[in-house]
C-alpha positions in Angstrom: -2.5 6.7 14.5 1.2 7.4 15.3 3.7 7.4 13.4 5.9 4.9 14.7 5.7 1.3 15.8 8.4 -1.6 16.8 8.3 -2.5 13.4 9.6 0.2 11.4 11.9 2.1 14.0 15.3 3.4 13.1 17.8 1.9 15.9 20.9 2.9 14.7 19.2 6.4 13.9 22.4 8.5 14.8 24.9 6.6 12.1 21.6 6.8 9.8 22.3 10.2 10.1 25.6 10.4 10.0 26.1 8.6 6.9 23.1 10.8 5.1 25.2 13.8 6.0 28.5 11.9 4.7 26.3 11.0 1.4 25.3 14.7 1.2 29.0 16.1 1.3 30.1 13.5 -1.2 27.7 14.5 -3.9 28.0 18.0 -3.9 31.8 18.4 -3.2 33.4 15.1 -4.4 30.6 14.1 -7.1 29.5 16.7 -8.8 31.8 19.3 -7.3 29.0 22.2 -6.5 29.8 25.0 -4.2 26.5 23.9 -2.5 22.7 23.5 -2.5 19.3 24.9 -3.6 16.2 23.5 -1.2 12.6 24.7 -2.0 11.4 24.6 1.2 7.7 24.0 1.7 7.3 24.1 6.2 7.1 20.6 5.7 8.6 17.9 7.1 10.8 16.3 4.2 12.2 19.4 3.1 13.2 20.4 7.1 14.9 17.1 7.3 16.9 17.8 4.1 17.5 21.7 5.4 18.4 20.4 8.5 21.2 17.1 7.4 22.8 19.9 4.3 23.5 21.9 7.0 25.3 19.6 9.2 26.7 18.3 5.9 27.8 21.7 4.1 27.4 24.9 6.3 24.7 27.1 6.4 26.3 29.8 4.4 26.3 26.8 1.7 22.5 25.9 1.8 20.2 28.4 -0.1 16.3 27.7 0.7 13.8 29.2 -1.5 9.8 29.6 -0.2 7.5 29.5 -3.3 3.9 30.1 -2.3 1.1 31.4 -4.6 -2.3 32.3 -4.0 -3.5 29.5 -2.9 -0.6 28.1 -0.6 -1.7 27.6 3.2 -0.1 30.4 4.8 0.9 28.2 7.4 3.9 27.2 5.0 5.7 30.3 4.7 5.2 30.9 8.4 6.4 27.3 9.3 9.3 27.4 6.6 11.0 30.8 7.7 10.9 29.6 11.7 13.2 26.1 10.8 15.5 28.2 8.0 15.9 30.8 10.5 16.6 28.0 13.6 19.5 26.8 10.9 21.0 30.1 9.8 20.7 29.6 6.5 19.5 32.3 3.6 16.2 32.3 2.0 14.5 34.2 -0.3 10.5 34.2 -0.7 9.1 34.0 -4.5 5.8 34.0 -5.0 5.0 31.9 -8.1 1.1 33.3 -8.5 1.6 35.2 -11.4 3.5 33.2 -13.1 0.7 30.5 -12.6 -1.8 33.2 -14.1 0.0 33.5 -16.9 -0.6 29.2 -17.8 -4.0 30.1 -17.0 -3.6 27.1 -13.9 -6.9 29.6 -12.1 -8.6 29.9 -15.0 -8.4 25.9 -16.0 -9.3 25.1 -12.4 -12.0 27.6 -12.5 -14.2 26.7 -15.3 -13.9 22.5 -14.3 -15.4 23.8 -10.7 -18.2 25.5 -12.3 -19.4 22.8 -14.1 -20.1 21.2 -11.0 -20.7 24.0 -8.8 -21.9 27.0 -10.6 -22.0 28.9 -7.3 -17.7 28.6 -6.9 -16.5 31.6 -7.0 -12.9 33.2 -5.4 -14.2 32.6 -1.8 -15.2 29.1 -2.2 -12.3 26.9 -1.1 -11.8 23.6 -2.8 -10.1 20.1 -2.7 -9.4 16.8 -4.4 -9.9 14.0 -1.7 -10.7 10.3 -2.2 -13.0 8.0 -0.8 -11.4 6.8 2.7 -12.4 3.2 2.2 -9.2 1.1 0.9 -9.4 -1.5 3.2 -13.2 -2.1 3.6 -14.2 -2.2 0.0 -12.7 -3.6 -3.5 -12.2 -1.0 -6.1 -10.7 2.2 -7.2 -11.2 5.0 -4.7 -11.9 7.5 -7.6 -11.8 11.6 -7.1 -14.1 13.7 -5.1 -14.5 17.4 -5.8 -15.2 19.1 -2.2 -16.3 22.8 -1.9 -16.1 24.7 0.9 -18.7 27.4 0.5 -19.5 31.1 2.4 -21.4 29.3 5.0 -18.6 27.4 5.5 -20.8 24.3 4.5 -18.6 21.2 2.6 -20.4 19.9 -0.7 -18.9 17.4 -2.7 -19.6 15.6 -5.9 -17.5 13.0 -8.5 -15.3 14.1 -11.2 -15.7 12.9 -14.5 -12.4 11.5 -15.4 -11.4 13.9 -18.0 -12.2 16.7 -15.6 -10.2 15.2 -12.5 -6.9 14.8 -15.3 -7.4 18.1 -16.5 -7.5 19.8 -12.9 -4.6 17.6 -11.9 -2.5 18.5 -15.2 -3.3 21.9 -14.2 -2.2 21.6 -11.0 1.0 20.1 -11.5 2.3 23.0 -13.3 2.8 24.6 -9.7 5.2 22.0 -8.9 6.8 22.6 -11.7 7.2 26.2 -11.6 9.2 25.8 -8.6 11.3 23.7 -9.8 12.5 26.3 -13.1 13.0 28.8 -10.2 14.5 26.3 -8.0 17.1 25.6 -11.0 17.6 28.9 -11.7 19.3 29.9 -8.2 21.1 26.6 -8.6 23.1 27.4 -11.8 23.7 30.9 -11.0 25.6 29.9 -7.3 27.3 26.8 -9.1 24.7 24.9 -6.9 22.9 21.4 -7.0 19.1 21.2 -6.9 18.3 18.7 -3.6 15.4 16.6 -3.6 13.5 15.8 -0.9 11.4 13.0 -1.9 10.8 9.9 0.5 10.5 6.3 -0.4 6.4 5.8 0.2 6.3 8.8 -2.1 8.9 7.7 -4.6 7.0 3.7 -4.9 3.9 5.4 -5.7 4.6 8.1 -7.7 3.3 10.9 -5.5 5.4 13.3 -7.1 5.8 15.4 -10.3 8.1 14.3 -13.5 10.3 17.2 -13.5 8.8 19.5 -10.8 9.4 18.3 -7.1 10.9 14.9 -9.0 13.1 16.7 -10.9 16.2 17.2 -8.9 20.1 16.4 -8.7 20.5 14.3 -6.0 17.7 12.1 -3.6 18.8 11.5 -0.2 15.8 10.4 1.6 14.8 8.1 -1.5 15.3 4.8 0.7 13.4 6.0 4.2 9.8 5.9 4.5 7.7 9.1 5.6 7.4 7.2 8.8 11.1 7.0 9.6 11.5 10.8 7.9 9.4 11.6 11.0 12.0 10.0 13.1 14.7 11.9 11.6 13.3 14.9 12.3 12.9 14.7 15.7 16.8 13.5 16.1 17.4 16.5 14.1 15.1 18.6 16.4 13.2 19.6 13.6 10.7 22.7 15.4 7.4 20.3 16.9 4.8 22.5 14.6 6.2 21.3 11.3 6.8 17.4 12.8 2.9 17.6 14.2 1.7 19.1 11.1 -0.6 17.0 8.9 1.8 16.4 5.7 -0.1 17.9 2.7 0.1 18.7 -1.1 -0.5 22.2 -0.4 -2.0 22.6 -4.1 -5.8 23.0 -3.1 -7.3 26.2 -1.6 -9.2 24.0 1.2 -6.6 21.8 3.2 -6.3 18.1 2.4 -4.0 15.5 4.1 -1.5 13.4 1.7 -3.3 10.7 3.4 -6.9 11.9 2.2 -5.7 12.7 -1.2 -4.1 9.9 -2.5 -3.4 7.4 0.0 -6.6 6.4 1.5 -4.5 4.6 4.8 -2.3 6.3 7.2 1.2 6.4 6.5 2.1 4.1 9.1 -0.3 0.9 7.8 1.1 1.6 4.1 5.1 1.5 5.1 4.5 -0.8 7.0 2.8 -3.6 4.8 5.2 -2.4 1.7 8.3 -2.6 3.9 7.0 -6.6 4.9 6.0 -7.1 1.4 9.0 -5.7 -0.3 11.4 -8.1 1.9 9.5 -11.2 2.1 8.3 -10.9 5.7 5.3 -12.9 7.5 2.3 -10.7 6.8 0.3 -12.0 9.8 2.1 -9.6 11.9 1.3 -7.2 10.2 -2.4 -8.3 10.5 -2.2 -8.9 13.7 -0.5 -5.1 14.6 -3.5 -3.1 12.7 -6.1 -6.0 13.4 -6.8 -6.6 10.1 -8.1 -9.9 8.3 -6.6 -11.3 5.0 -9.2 -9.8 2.3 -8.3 -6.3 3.7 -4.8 -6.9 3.7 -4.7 -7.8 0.0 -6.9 -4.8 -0.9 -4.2 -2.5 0.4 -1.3 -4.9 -1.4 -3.7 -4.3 -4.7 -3.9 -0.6 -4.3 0.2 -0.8 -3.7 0.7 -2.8 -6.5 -1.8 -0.8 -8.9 -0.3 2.5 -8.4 3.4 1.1 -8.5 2.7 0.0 -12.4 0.8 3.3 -13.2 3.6 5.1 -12.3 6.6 3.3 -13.6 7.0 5.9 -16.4 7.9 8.8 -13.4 10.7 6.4 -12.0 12.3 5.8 -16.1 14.6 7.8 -17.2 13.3 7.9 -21.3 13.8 5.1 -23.2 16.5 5.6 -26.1 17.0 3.4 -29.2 20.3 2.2 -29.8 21.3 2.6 -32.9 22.3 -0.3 -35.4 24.1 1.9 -37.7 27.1 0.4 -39.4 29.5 2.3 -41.1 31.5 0.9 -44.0 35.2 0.8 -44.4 35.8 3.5 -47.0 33.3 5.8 -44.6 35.8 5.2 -41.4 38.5 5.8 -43.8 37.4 9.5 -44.9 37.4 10.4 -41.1 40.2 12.2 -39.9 
């Protein structure tokens, strides 16, 4: 399925840009008054489309990208990320975050959950996290698969237990964050902001980590769907491999779609019915475009609507008491 229809298309696309790259300059030079910015770029498409717009916004000497792979990192991402930084002219640097990672013991976690399963895995065996691709033809929670990929290049796959499929996440999320403390690190020392590049259908579902790729200094692409970030990059003649390339959590040693891992539709059917449902449209349109009957439509809204309220705590900043203190007159009186 594409990804773009009549109904979400960017018309105006070019003052879209234009005022992304105006937003851009503001917050670094008039907001927060940064020489420039920090990217962690990942050969993906959200973090092109931000490489690409701080560029037109700041100058490439201004825009530092950083490539964080580790051991288990497609190598495709490196590859892909060095080809669009180059095309821009901008600096980068390669870190790779695996020992680091040993050192949380995020293998070693990961390791002992797959052998419960699978007491074959071993460093060869590739692995994934994918759920079941059935949203719209079945009620329920699509919960975890563990895939293997073994020698014989055979796929086995088998349910988590809960505690196990937490535990593995947990784990994993601690690669996200990594990044982001070196991420941080190049910001502070070049008087730099930290730029996020985190779209909407990601940001309304919480498909992002507290404080790793979510924890950032300034969110440009927070309001555009991953469907109209696809648009962008090709106004922004983003290189074709990245914009063809299935986007991907890049977490897993055996390659899994954002779509297969948490999703369960493709991008276009999920902006699509949030952006109708968000703003009060007529749904049978929406129907009617994916051919679709009612009871599917509201198993997809569910799903929406379920991971929206799991998630609210990753879109809070922390709730603070306010204090009910009250200070006496002959206290006020001391001070000074």
């Amino acid at each position: 399925m594409t990804n773009e229809n009549n109904l979400l298309k960017i018309d105006n696309i070019d003052e879209v840009v234009e005022s992304l790259i105006e937003f851009i300059k503001e917050q670094v030079k008039t907001n927060f008054k940064k020489n420039g910015v920090v990217i962690g770029l990942s050969g993906g498409v959200d973090s092109s489309v931000i490489a690409a717009l701080c560029v037109k916004a700041l100058g490439e000497k201004n825009v530092h990208g950083v490539i964080m792979p580790e051991k288990e990192s497609n190598p495709d991402s490196v590859k892909l990320a060095e080809i669009h930084a180059k095309k821009l002219g901008i600096n980068t640097e390669i870190i790779d975050i695996t020992n680091t990672l040993v050192s949380f013991d995020v293998y070693e976690i990961k390791n002992e959950i797959i052998k419960k399963y699978f007491s074959s895995y071993n460093e060869k065996t590739q692995y994934r996290i994918v759920v079941p691709q059935d949203l719209i033809e079945r009620d329920g929670v699509g919960f975890p698969y563990l895939e293997i990929k073994n020698e014989n290049e055979n796929i086995e796959k088998i349910k988590l237990s809960y505690d196990d499929y937490l535990t593995i996440t947990a784990a994993t999320t601690m690669k996200h964050r990594t990044r982001m403390v070196n991420l941080y690190y190049h910001a502070e020392k070049s008087n730099s902001l930290v730029m996020g590049t985190t779209n909407k259908t990601e940001f309304v579902q919480g498909y992002y980590v507290k404080y790793g790729d979510g924890g950032v200094d300034v969110e440009p692409l927070i309001d555009l769907f991953k469907t109209q970030i696809f648009q962008l990059a090709k106004f922004l003649h983003v290189p074709d491999e990245i914009i063809q390339r299935k986007p991907s959590p890049d977490t897993w040693s055996l390659e899994v779609s954002d779509e297969e891992f948490f999703y369960r539709i493709p991008f276009l059917m999920f902006d699509t019915f949030w952006y109708f449902q968000e703003n009060n449209k007529d749904i049978q349109k929406v129907l009617s475009h994916f051919n679709l009957d009612p009871k599917q439509a509201e198993r997809i809204f569910k799903d929406q609507k379920r991971k929206w309220n799991s998630t609210k705590n990753l879109r809070s900043f922390p709730p603070n008491w306010k204090s009910n203190v009250t200070l006496t007159p002959k206290s006020v009186d001391k001070i000074g």
